[in-house]
C-alpha positions as CSV (number, residue, x, y, z in Angstrom):
1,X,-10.6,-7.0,-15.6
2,X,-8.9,-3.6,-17.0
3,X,-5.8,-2.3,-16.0
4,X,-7.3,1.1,-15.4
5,X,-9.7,-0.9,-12.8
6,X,-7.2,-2.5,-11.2
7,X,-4.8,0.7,-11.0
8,X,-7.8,2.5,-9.7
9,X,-7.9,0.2,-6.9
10,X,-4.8,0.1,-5.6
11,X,-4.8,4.0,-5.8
12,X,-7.7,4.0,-3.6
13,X,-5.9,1.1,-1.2
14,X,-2.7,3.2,-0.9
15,X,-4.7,6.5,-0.5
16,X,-6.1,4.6,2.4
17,X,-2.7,3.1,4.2
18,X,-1.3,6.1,3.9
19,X,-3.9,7.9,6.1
20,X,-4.0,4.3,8.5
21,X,0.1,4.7,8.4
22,X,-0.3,8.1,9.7
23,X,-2.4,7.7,12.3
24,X,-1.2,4.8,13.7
25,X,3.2,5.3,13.5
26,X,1.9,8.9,14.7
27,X,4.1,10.5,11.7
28,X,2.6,12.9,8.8
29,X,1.0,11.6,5.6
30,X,4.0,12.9,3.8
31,X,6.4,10.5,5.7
32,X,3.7,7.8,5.5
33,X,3.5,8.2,2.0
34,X,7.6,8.5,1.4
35,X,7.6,5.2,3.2
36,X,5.1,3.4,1.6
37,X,6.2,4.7,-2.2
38,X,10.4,3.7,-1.1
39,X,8.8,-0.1,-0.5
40,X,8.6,-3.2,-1.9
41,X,5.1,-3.7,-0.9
42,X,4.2,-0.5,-3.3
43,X,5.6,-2.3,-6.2
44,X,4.0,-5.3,-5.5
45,X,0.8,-3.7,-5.2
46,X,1.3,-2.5,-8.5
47,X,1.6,-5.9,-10.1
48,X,-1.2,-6.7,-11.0
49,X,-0.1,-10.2,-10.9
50,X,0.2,-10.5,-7.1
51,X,-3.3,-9.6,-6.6
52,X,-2.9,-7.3,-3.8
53,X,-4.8,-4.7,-5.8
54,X,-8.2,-6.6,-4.9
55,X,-7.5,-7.1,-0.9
56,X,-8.0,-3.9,0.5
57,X,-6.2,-1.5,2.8
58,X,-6.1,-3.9,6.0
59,X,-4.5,-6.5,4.1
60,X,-2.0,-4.4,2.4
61,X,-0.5,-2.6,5.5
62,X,0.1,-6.2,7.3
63,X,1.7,-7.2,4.2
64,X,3.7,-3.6,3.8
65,X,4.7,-4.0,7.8
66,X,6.2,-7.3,7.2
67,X,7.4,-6.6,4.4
68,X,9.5,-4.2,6.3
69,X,10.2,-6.4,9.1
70,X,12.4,-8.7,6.4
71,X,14.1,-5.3,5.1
């Protein structure tokens, strides 16, 4: 699969989170998306190695929430 696929999908996963982050912490996008770009998860979403680009949003804000447990 192309890169430009898979980067296209985990732009439209983190487009996602960062809406689902919102709602449910109850802060704005902008601090949802602050907190999600400062990660690890973002990172790992962005290897393409790791796969997370193909799970979908549900699967990458459990993995982003502990992920932040550990940190």
């Amino acid at each position: 699969m192309s890169s430009d696929i898979m980067n296209s999908c985990a732009d439209m996963i983190l487009a996602n989170v960062i809406e689902d982050l919102a709602e449910e912490d109850k802060i704005t996008k902008a601090e949802a998306r602050d907190r999600l770009l400062e990660s690890k998860a973002y990172n790992c979403l962005y290897d393409f190695d790791s796969g997370l680009w193909k799970e979908g949003p549900d699967y990458f804000i459990d993995f982003f929430r502990s992920i932040e447990l550990v940190d």
